[in-house]
C-alpha positions as CSV (number, residue, x, y, z in Angstrom):
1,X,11.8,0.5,36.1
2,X,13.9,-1.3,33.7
3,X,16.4,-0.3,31.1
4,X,17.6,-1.8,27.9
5,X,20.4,-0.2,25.6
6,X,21.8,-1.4,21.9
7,X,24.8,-3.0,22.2
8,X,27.8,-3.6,19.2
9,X,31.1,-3.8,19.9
10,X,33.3,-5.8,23.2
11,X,34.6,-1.8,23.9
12,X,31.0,-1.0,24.5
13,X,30.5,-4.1,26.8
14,X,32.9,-2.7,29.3
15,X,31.3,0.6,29.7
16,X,28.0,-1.1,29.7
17,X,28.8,-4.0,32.4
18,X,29.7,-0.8,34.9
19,X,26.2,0.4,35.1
20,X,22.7,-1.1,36.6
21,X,21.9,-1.7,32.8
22,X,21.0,-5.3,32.2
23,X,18.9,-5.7,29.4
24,X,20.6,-5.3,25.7
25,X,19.7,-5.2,22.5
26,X,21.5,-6.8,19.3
27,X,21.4,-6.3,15.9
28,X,22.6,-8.5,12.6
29,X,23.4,-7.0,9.6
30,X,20.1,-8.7,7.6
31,X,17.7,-7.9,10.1
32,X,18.3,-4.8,11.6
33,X,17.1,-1.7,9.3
34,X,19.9,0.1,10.5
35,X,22.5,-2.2,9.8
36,X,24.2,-4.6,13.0
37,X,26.9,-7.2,13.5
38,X,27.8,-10.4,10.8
39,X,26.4,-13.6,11.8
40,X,29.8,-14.9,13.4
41,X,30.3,-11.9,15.5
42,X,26.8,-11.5,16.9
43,X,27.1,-15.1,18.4
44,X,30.3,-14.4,20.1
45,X,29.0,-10.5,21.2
46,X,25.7,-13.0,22.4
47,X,27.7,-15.5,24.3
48,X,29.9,-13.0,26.5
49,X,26.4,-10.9,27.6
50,X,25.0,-14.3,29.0
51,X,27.9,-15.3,30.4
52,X,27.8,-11.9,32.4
53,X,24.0,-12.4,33.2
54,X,22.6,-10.1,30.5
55,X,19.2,-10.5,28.9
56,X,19.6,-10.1,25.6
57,X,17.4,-9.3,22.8
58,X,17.4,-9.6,19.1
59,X,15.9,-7.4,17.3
60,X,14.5,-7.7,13.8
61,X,13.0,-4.6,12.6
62,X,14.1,-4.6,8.7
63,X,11.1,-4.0,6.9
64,X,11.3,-6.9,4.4
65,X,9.5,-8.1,0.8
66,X,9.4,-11.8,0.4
67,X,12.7,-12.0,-1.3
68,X,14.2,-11.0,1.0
69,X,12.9,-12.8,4.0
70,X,13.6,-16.2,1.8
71,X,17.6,-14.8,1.8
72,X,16.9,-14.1,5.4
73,X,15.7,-17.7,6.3
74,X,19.3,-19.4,6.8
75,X,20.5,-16.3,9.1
76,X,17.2,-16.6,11.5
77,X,17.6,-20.4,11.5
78,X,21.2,-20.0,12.8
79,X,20.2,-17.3,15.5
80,X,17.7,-19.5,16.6
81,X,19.8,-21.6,17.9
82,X,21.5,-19.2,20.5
83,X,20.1,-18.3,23.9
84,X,18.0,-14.8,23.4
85,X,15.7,-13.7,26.0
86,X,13.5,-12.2,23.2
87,X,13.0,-11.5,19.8
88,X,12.3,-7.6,19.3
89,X,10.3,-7.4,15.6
90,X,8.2,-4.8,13.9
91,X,6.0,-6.6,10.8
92,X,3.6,-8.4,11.4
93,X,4.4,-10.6,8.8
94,X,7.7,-11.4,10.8
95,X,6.2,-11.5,14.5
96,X,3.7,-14.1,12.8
97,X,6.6,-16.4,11.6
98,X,8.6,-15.8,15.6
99,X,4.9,-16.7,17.0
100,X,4.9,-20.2,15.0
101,X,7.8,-21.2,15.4
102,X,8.2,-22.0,19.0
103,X,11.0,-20.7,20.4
104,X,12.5,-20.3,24.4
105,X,12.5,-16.7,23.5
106,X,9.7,-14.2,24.3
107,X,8.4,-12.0,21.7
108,X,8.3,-7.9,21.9
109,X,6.5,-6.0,19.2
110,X,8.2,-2.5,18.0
111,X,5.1,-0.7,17.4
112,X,6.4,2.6,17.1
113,X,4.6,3.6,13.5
114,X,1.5,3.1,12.2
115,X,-0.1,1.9,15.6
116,X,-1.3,5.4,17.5
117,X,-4.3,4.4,19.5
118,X,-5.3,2.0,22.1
119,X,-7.5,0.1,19.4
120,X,-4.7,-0.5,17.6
121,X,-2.3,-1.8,20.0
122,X,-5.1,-3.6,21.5
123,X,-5.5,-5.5,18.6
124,X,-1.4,-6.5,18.8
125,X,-1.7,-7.5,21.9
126,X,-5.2,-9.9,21.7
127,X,-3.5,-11.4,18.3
128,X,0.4,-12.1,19.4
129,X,0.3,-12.1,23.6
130,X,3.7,-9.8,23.5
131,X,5.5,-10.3,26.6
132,X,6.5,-6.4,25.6
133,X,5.3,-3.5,23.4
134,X,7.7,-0.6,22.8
135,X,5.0,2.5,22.0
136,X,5.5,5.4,19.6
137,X,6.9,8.5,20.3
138,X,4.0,9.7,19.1
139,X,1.6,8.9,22.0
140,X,1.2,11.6,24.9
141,X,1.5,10.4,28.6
142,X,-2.4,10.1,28.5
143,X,-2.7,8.3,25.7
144,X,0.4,5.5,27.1
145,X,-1.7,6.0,30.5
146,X,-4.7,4.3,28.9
147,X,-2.7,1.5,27.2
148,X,-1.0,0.6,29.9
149,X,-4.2,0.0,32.4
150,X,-6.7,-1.5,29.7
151,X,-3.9,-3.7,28.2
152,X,-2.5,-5.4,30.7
153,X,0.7,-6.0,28.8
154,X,4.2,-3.9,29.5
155,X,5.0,-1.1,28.0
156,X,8.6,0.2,27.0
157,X,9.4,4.2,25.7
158,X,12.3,5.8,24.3
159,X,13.9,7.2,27.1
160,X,16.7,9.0,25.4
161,X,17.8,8.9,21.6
162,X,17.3,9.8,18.1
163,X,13.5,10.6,16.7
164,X,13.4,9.2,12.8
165,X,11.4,11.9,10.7
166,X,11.8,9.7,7.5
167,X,13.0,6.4,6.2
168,X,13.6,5.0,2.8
169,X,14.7,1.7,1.0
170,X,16.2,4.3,-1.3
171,X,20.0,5.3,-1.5
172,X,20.0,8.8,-1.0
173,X,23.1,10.2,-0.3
174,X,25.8,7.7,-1.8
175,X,25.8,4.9,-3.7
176,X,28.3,1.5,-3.7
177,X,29.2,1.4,-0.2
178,X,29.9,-1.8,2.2
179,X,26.7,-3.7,2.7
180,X,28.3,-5.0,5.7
181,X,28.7,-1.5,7.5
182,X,26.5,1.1,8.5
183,X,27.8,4.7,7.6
184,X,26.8,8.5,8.8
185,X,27.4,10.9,5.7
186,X,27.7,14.5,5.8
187,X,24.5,15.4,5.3
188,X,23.3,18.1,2.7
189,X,23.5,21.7,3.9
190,X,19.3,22.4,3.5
191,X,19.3,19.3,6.5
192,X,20.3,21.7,8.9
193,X,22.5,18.9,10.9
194,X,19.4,16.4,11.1
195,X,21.6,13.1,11.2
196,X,21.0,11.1,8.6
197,X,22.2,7.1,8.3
198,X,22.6,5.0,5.3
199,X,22.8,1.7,5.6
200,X,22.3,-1.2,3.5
201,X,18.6,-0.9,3.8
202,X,18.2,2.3,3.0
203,X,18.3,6.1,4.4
204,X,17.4,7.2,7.7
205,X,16.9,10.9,8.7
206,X,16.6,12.0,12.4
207,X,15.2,15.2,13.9
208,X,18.1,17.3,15.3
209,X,17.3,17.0,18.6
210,X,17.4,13.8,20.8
211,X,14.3,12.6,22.9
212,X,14.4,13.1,26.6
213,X,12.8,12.0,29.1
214,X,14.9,11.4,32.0
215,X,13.7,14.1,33.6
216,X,10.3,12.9,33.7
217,X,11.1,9.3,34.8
218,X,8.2,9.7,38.0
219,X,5.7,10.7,35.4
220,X,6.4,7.2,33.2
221,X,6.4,5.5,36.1
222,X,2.9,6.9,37.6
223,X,1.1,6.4,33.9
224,X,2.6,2.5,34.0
225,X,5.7,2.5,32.1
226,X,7.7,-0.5,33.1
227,X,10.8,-0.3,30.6
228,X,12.7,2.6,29.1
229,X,15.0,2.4,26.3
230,X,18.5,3.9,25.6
231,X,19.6,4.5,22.0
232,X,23.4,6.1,21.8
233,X,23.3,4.1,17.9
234,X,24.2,7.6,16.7
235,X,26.6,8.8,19.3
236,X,30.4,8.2,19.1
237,X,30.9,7.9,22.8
238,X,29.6,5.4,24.6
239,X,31.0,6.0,27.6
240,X,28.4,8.2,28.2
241,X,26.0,5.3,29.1
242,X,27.9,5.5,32.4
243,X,26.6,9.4,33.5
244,X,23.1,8.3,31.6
245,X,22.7,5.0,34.3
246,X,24.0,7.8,37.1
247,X,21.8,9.9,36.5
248,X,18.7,7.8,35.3
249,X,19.1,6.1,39.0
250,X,19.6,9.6,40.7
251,X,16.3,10.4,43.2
252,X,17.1,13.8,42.7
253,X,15.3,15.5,39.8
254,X,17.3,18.5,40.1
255,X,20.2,16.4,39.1
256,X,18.6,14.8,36.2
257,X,17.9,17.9,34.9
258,X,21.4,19.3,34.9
259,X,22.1,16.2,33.2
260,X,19.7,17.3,30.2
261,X,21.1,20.8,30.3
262,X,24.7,19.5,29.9
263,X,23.8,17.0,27.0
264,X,25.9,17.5,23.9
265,X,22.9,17.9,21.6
266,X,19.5,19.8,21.4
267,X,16.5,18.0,23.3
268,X,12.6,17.8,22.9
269,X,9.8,16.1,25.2
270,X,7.9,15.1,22.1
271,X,4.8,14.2,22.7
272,X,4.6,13.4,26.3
273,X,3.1,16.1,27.5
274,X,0.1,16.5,24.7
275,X,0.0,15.6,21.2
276,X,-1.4,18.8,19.5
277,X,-0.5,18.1,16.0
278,X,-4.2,18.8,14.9
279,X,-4.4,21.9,15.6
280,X,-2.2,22.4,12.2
281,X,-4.4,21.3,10.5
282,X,-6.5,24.0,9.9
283,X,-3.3,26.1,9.0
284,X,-2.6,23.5,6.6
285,X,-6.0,23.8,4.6
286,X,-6.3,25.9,1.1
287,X,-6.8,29.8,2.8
288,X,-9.0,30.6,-0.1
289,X,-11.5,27.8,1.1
290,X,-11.9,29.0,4.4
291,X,-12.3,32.3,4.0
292,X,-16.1,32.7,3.0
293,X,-17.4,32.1,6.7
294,X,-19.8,30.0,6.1
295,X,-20.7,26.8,6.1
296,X,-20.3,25.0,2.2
297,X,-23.7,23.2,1.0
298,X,-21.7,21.4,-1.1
299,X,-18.0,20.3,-3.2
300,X,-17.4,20.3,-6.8
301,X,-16.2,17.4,-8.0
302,X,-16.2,17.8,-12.2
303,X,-16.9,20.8,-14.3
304,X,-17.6,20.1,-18.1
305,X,-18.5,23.1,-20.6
306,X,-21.6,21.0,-21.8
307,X,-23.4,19.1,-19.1
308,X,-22.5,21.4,-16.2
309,X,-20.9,21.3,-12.7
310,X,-21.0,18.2,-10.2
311,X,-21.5,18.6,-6.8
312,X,-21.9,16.9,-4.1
313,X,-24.2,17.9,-1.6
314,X,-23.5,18.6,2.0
315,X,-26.7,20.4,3.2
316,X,-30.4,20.1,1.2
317,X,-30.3,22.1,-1.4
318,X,-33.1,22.9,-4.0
319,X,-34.2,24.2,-6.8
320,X,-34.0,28.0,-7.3
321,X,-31.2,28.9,-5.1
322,X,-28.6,31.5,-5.7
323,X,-25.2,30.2,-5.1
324,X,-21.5,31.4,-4.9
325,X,-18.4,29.2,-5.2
326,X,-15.1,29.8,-3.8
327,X,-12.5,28.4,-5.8
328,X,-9.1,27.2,-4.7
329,X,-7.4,29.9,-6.4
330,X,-10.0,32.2,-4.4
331,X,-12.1,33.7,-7.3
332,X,-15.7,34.0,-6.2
333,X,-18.0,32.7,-9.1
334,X,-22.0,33.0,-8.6
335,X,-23.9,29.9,-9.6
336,X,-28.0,29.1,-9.7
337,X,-29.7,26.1,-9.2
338,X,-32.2,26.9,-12.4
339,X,-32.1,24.1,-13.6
340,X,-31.0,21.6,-10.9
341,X,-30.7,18.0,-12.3
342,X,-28.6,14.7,-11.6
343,X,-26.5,12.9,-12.9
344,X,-28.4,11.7,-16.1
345,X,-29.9,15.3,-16.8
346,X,-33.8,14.7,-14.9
347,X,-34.7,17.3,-12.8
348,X,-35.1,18.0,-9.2
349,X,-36.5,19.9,-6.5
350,X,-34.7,18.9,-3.9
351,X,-31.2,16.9,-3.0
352,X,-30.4,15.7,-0.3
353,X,-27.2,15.7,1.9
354,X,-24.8,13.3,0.1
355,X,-26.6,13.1,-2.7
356,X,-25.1,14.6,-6.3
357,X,-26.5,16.6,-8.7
358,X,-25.4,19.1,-11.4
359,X,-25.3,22.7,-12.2
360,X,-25.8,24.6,-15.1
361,X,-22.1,25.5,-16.8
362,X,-19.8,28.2,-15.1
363,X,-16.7,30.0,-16.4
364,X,-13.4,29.6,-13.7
365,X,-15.4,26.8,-11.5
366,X,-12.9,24.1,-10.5
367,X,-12.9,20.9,-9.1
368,X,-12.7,21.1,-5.0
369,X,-14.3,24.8,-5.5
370,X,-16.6,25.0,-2.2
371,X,-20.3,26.4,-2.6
372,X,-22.0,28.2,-0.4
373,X,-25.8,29.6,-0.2
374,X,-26.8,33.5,-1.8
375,X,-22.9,35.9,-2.3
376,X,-19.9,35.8,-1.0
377,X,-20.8,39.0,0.6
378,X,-23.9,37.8,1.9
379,X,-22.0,35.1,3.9
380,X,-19.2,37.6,5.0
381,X,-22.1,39.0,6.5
382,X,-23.9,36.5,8.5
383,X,-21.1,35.4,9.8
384,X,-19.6,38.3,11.2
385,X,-23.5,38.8,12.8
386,X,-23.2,35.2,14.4
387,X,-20.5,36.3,15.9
């Protein structure tokens, strides 16, 4: 198992060169969405890791419009020059541009949102040939399992840091500040001591608690996790990275999970375990439009005074019927299918599932209102003896 850490200042680099940590990250000011180092002082922060037998890493991960990659341009040109192991990117757009122009460096994609499936990251991999993918927090230990024996290609995990909720090209919190620096504010009292950054690319907000997995090292090991990443970004003490390395290397779990209990800041498992954010979703839905027990035959989609009620059809419905809608704000309004006609008035017997036809007019009907077969009551009903 290897480890990599973001690195910024020559105080840091002392801590750092005392542990088994030999893979670092750096950051430049342009590229880096949460700020980094000027030009001038990332070549010489560069130049004393190789010279200590670091592998170091760039890493781009600004999200950038065209404008802004064209005032980029001159920066990437000079960092090309210097001797990184890789360049760490998240676009597309920009890992595109690092695959095309040849470089000694290897390339790693950040594919931590908007890529939550082994299709996905499949697809990254086939296109680019990463010599490294760092996966979202997002994806359970099964789900990393799969990726890592179908893909073939490494896999790297946030080990311990900061989860961002929500990130914005938008100055939230201040205005007028150093583009050159990257500053904490004191964050809003509804924000409940989420840590939130602003930098010159925007704001960044962070769950209160840190991610941790250290604990769970064997398990990320057995489903084929090969690098682990350490983010202290938002921590004032790096010296910390010392006990971190201690106890990351430490056989015994017990240990490692003393270590957790003794961290200075809340601490979550994500993910790992299971991603069970679906199951909110039905929690999440309109109350009123679940509550009939049945299942809807179909979804209104327009209501007009004159020429009636559009719905579309999930189950056949025909001619005759007796219907009720639910609406959103939960008022039961009964409807007929006397006369049922499409959607230039000629009449039909029968429509088919995904078809659409109209209704005759209804008082209180509303758009997303869900229909469903004979009353309300009717349905209550059936559904209770179904059960």
């Amino acid at each position: 198992m290897k480890y990599c850490t973001y690195l910024r200042t020559q105080a840091q680099l002392e801590y750092l060169a005392n542990t088994n940590i030999r893979e670092v990250i750096v950051e430049h000011s342009l590229l880096s969405q949460l700020g980094g180092l000027p030009t001038h002082d990332l070549i010489d922060l560069t130049r004393q890791l190789k010279q200590q037998e670091f592998s170091v890493f760039l890493q781009w991960d600004r999200l950038m419009t065209e404008p802004e990659f064209q005032e980029c341009l001159p920066v990437l040109k000079t960092l090309y020059s210097l001797p990184f192991d890789a360049i760490r990117v998240q676009d597309t757009g920009a890992a595109e541009w690092v695959r095309t122009h040849k470089t000694d460096a290897a390339l790693h994609l950040i594919a931590e949102s908007g890529y939550h499936n082994l299709a996905s990251l499949g697809q990254l991999a086939k296109h680019f040939h990463p010599q490294r993918i760092a996966v979202s927090q997002e994806l359970s230990s099964t789900q990393i399992q799969e990726c890592a024996s179908k893909m073939r290609v490494p896999l790297e995990v946030l080990g311990l840091g900061p989860l961002l909720l929500y990130q914005t090209p938008r100055k939230l919190l201040s205005s007028g500040h150093s583009k050159t620096t990257t500053q904490s504010l004191r964050n809003p009292e509804h924000l409940q001591n989420n840590p939130v950054i602003e930098s010159q690319h925007g704001t960044f907000l962070f769950d209160r608690r840190d991610l941790f997995l250290l604990d769970r090292l064997d398990q990320l090991k057995a489903v084929g996790v090969s690098n682990i990443r350490i983010d202290l970004r938002l921590k004032r003490d790096f010296s910390i990275i010392e006990n971190i390395d201690v106890a990351a290397h430490d056989p015994d779990l017990s240990k490692r999970k003393q270590f957790k209990k003794s961290w200075p800041q809340p601490t979550t498992h994500g993910f790992f375990r299971a991603n069970r954010t679906n199951r909110a979703f039905r929690h999440l839905n309109n109350p009123h439009l679940r509550s009939a027990g049945s299942q809807s035959v179909g979804t209104v989609l327009e209501t007009n005074r004159t020429s009636g009620i559009v719905i579309l059809v999930h189950e056949f419905l025909r001619e005759g019927e007796f219907l009720s809608c639910v609406t959103p704000q939960g008022q039961t309004v009964p409807l007929t299918t006397t006369p049922l006609v499409d959607l230039e008035q000629a009449p039909l017997r029968i429509v088919f599932p995904g078809g659409l036809c109209r209704l005759p007019p209804a008082k209180h009907v509303t758009p997303q209102a869900q229909v469903f077969r004979g009353t309300l009551e009717m349905n209550l009903v059936n559904s209770t003896a179904e059960g």
